[in-house]
C-alpha positions in Angstrom: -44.6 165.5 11.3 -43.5 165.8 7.7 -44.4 168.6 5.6 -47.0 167.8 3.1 -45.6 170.3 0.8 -42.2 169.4 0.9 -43.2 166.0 0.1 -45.1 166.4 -2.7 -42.1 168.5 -4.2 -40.1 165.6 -3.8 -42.9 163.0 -5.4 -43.5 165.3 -8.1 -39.7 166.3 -9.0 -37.5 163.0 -8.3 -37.1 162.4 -11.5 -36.2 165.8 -12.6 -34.3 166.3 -9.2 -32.1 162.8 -9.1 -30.8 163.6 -12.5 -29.6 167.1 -11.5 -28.1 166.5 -7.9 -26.6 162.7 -8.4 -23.1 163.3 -10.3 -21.3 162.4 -7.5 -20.8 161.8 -3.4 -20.9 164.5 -1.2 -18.3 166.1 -0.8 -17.9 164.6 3.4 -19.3 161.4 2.8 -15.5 159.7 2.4 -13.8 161.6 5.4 -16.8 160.4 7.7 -16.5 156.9 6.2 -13.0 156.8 6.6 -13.8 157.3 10.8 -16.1 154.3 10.9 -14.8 150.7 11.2 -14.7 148.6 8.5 -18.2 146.7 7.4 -19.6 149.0 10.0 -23.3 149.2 9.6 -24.9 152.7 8.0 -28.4 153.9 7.9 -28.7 156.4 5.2 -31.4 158.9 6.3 -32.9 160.9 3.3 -30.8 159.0 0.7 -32.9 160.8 -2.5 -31.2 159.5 -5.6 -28.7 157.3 -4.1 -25.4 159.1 -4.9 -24.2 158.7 -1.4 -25.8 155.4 -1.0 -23.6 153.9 -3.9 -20.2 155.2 -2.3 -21.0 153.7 0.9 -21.8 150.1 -0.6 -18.9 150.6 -2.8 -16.2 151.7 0.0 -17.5 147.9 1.8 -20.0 149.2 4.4 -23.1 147.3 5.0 -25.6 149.9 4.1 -29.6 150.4 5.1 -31.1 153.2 3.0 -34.1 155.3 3.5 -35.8 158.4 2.0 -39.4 159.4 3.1 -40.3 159.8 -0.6 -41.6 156.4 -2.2 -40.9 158.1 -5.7 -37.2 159.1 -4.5 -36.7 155.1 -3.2 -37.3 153.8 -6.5 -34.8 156.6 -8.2 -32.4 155.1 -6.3 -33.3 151.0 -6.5 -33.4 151.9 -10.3 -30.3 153.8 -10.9 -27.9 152.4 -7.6 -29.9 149.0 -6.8 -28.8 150.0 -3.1 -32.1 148.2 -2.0 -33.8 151.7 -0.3 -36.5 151.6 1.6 -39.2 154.1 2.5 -38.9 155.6 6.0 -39.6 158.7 7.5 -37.5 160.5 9.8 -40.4 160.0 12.9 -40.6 156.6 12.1 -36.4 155.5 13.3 -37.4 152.8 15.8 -34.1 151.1 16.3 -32.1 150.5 19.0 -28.4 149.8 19.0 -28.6 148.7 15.4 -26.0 150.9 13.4 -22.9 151.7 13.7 -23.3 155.4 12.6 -26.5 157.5 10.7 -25.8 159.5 7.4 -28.0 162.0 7.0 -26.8 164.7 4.3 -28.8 167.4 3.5 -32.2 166.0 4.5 -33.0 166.7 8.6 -32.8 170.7 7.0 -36.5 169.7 6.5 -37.8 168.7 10.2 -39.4 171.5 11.9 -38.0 172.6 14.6 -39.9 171.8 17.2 -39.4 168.1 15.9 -35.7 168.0 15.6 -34.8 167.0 19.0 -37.0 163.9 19.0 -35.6 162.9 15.5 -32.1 163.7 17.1 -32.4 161.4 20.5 -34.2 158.5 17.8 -31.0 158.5 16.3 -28.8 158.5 19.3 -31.1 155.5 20.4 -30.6 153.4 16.7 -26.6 153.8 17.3 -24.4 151.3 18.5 -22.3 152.8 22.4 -19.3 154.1 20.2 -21.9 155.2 16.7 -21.2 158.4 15.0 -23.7 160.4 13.4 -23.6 163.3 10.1 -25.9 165.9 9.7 -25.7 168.7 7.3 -28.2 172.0 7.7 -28.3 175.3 6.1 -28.0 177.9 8.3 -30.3 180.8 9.0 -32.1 182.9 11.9 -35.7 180.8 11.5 -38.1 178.3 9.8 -39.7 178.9 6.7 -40.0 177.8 3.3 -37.2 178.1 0.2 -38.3 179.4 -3.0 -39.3 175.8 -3.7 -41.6 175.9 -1.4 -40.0 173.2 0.8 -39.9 173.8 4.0 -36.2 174.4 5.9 -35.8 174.8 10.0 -32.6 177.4 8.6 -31.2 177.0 12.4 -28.3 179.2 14.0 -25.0 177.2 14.2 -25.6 177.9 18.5 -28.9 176.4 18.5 -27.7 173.1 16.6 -24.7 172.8 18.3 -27.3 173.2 21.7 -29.7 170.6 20.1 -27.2 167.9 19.3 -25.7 168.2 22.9 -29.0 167.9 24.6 -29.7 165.0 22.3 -26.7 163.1 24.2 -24.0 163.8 21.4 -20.4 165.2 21.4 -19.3 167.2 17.9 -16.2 165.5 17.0 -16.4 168.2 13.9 -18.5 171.1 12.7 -17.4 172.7 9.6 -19.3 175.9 8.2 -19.0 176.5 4.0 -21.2 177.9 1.7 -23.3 176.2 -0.8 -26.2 176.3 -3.2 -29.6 174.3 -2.8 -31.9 173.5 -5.7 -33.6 176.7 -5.5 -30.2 178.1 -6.8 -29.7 180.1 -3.3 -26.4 180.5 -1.7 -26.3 179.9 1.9 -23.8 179.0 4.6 -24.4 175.3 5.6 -23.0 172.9 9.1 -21.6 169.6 8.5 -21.5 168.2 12.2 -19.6 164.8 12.9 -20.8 163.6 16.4 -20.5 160.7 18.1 -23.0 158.9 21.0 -22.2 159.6 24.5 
């Protein structure tokens, strides 16, 4: 399911990459912590250079990190030692284990036609009360940024539509713009849902 060409962007530019993006959290990352109980249990999907990773070990949470990218995992073990490990998105096989699934900026690059499998893995891998962060850049189709990595660019309707079918309820969805590494402004989703 993952892109070959979006991986190898990663592989070939973590280095580069972790040094530009990893100043500091993102900029949800505390008000969706601040929901979860405390020590609640977080898989990180997508965790690149370990910025976010960091902040969630450091705010207390017991943390499980992943990125698809085995050169993006070691950015992150180096710099963070948050312990990262390499997953894929189609590879969540969890049930019941976490108390809630961060996953900033990264599920942008499932195609479409695979989100909703990724989406219901997650809901699976949460705990009866787990909350869940996702954070797309919006758009009217898939295709490829001028990094060549590919995006699923969905319409704020049709991810609202997936996550519900996916068995969650959107406690928030906020709508902003933001840049991406290809320099591009866009308007991006930040959804906070939780399992029902």
């Amino acid at each position: 399911m993952a892109d070959a060409a979006t991986l190898a962007f990663y592989r070939e530019q973590a280095p580069r990459y972790t040094e530009a993006f990893d100043r500091k959290p993102s900029r949800h990352l505390d008000q969706f912590l601040d929901r979860l109980p405390r020590g609640a249990r977080i898989l990180e999907l997508g965790c690149g250079g370990g910025r976010d990773s960091a902040r969630i070990r450091e705010r207390g949470f017991a943390l499980d990190a992943t990125d698809g990218t085995p050169a993006m995992v070691e950015k992150a073990n180096q710099r963070f030692a948050v312990e990262a490990r390499v997953m894929r998105f189609e590879e969540l096989d969890a049930e019941a284990a976490y108390d809630a699934v961060w996953a900033h900026a990264c599920l942008i690059h499932v195609p479409r036609a695979g989100l909703p499998p990724i989406l219901s893995a997650i809901h699976r891998a949460l705990t009866p009360v787990g909350r869940h962060y996702g954070s797309y850049k919006l758009g009217d189709g898939e295709g490829r940024d001028l990094l060549g990595r590919l995006h699923n660019f969905p319409s704020a309707e049709w991810l609202v539509a997936v996550y519900a079918d996916a068995g969650f309820a959107i406690e928030d969805a906020v709508i902003y713009a933001g840049d991406g590494a290809d320099g591009v402004v866009r308007d991006w989703m930040a959804l906070t849902v939780r399992r029902v």
